[in-house]
N, C-alpha and C positions, 0 to 999 in steps of 0.2 A: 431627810438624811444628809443635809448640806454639809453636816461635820465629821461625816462616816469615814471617810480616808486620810490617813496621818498623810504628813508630807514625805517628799522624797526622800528628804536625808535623816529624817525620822528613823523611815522603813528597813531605809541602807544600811543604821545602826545593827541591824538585826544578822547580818551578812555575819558567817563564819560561828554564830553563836546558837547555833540550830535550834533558831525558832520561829514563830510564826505568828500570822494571824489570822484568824478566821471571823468569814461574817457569815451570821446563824442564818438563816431564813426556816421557812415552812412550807412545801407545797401542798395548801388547805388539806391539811393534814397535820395529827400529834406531832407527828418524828419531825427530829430536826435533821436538817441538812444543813453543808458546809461547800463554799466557795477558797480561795485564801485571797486574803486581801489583796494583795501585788498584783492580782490578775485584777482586781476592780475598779473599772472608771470613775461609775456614780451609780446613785443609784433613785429613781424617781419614781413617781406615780403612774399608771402606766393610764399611759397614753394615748390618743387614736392611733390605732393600725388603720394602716392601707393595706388590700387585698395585693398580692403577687401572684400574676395569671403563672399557672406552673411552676409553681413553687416548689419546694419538698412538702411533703404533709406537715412534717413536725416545723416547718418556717410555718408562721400564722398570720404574719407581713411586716409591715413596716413601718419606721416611726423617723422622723426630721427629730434631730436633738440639735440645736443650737449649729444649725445649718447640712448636718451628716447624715446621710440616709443609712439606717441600721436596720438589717435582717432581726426579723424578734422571732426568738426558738421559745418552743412550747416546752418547759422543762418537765413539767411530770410527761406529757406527751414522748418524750425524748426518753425519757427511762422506764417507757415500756409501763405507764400507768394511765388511768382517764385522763384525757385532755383537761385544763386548766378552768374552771366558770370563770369568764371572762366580765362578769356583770359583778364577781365580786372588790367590794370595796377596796378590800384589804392587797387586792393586785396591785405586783411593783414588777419595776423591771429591773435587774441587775445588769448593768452595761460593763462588758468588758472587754477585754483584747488580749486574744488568743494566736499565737504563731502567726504575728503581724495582720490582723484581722482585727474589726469589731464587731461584736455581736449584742445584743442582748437576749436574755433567760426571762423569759418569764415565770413568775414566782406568786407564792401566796406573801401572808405577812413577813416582813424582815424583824429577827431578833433583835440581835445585838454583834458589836465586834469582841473574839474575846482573844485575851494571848495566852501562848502554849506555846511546846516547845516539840519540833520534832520526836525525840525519845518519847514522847505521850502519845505519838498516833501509829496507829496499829494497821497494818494490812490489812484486809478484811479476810476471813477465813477461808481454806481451802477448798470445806464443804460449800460452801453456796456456787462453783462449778465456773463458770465462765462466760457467764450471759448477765452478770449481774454490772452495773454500771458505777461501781463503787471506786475508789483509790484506794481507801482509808476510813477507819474509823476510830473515833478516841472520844471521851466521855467528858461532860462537866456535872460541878456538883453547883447545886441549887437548895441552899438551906440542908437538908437532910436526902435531898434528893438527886440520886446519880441521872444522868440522862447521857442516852446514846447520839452521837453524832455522826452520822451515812456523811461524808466526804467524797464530790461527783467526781468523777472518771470523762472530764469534758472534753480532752481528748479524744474516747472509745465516742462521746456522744456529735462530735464535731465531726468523726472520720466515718460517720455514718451518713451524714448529711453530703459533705463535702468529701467527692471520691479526691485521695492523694497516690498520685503515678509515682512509682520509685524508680522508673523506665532511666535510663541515665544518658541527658543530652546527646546530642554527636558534638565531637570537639572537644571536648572536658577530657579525654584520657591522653596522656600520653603514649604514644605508642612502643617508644625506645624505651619503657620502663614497664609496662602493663603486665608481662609474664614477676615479675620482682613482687606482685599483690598475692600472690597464690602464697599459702602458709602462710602468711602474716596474721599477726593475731590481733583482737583486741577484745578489751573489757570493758563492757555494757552494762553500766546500772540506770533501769528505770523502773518506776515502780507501775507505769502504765503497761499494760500489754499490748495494745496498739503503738504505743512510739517504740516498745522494744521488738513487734514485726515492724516498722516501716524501718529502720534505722539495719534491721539483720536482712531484709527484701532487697534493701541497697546496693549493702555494701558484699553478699554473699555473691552479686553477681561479678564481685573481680576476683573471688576467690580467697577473702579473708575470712577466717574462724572466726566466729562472734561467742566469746562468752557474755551470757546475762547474767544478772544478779538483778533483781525485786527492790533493793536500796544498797543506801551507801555501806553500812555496816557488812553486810551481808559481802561487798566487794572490797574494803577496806582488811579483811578476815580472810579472803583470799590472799590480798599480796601480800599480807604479813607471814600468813602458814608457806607461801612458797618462797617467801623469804627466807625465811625458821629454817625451811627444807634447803637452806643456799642457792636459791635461784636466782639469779640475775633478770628481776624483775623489766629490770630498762630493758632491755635486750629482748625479754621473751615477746614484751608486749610494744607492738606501732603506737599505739594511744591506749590513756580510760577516755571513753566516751561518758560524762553523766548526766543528766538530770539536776536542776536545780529543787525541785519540791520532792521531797521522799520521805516515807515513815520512819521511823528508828535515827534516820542518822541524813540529813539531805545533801547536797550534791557541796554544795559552800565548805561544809565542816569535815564533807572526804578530800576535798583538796588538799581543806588546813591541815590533815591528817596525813595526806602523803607528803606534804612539803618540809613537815616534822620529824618526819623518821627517813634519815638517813639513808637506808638503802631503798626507799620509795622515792625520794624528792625530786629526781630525775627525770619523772614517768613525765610523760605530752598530756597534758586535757584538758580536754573538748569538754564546757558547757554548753550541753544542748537543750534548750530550753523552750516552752513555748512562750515564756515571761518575758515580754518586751517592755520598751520606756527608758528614758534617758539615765536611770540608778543603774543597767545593766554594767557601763563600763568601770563604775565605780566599785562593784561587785566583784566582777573580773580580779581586777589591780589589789582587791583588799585582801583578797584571797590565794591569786596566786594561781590563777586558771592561764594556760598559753594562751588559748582565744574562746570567744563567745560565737556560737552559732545560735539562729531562730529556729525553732522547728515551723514546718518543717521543709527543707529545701534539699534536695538531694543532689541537684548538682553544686551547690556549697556545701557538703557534707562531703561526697568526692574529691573535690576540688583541694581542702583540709587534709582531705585523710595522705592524698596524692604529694599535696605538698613536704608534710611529714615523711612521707616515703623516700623524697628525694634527699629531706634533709642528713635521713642517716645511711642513706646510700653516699654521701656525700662523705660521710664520717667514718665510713667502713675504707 
């Protein structure tokens, strides 16, 4: 797979034009599954593991890549299916970096890379409840033949492994301002359910309203209707917080979307992302985001919110 990841500034072309890539795999199984590319380091033959005394169950150990010791996650294991046959051939490891981490997935055979476009991927449906480990789903055709693509929720599968505290430092608040968070609002689009509890777990303990919203459209569609309605959108709301990968509409192309319309372009936001790598700044700058945060870190996400607080207490 030595040619499986386009370059940087390839990828960065893709910024604001809501699209994507995905690389296919299979966990020795029909159904295909999806990663997206931005999160993928390499991807190789798997490996020797080393044992890890105490590990988590679904860690299955360890592998030296070109001098880096990587935790290897069991991915069918991880979403709640048989652990992986590890004597099969056709085992790869998908290496990635997740909210300044590397990890690797292990995986059956790897597909292919294919491009798309945000507007083609679908939330996964309501009926399948909340235990399901999915993002997203969206289809390719193959000859005459549609195929479904399960898009993982590596987040939900990460903050199960890895407990994340939303406990908020000592030091990090101001105190001559701290009563000024209470009513303060803001708008939260993630498509993950896990980053939209750790990000409302956060920030609810200073006493700001968290609206969510599932994707970008979904919050783009708010501030236009409370627009519509004459609301002084800058005003009602501290920040949008978003999400850089989302179905319908992703975090890049709601910026480009507020900074277009007039009585949006004003608004503060926070990309929050778990997608790290040197493209991130160039993201930022093309699009038009105020600052970039990693998910996930909550007293950098404080820290942000606090600073914005002072700016327009500043301006009042």
């Amino acid at each position: 797979m030595a040619g499986v990841l386009a370059s940087v500034d390839q990828r960065t072309q893709l910024v604001g034009e809501n699209r994507l890539e995905l690389l296919l795999f299979h966990l020795h199984s029909r159904q295909l599954f999806a990663l997206n590319v931005f999160k993928v380091k390499e991807v190789v033959k798997l490996p020797h593991l080393n044992k890890m005394p105490n590990a988590h169950p679904k860690v299955v150990g360890v592998t030296n890549i070109r001098g880096e010791s990587i935790p290897v996650i069991d991915l069918r294991q991880a979403i709640a299916m048989p652990p992986c046959a590890r004597d099969d051939k056709e085992c790869n490891l998908v290496i990635t970096e997740y909210n300044r981490t590397v990890q690797a997935f292990l995986v059956g055979k790897v597909d292919q890379i294919v491009n798309t476009t945000w507007s083609d991927i679908m939330p996964p449906p309501r009926s399948v409840g909340r235990n399901h480990y999915l993002t997203a789903l969206t289809k390719i055709r193959r000859g005459d033949v549609e195929h479904l693509v399960e898009i993982i929720d590596v987040e939900k599968v990460l903050a199960e492994i890895v407990e994340y505290d939303v406990e908020i430092p000592e030091g990090i608040l101001d105190k001559a301002i701290i009563d000024e968070f209470h009513g303060r609002k803001i708008l939260h689009a993630d498509d993950s359910a896990t980053a939209r509890r750790q990000v409302s777990d956060t920030l609810a303990q200073l006493g700001i309203e968290i609206i969510p919203t599932t994707d970008g459209h979904e919050a783009l569609n708010l501030l236009k209707g409370w627009a519509d309605e004459g609301i002084d959108v800058t005003k009602e709301f501290l920040a949008v917080i978003t999400d850089a990968e989302m179905p319908v509409m992703d975090g890049y192309r709601l910026t480009y979307e507020i900074r277009n319309d007039p009585r949006l372009r004003d608004l503060y936001v926070i990309l929050n992302t778990s997608l790290s790598g040197s493209f991130n700044n160039a993201m930022v700058e093309k699009v038009g985001c105020n600052v970039f945060l990693s998910k996930f870190q909550p007293d950098l996400l404080v820290s942000e919110v606090q600073k914005r607080l002072k700016e327009v207490l500043n301006q009042d």
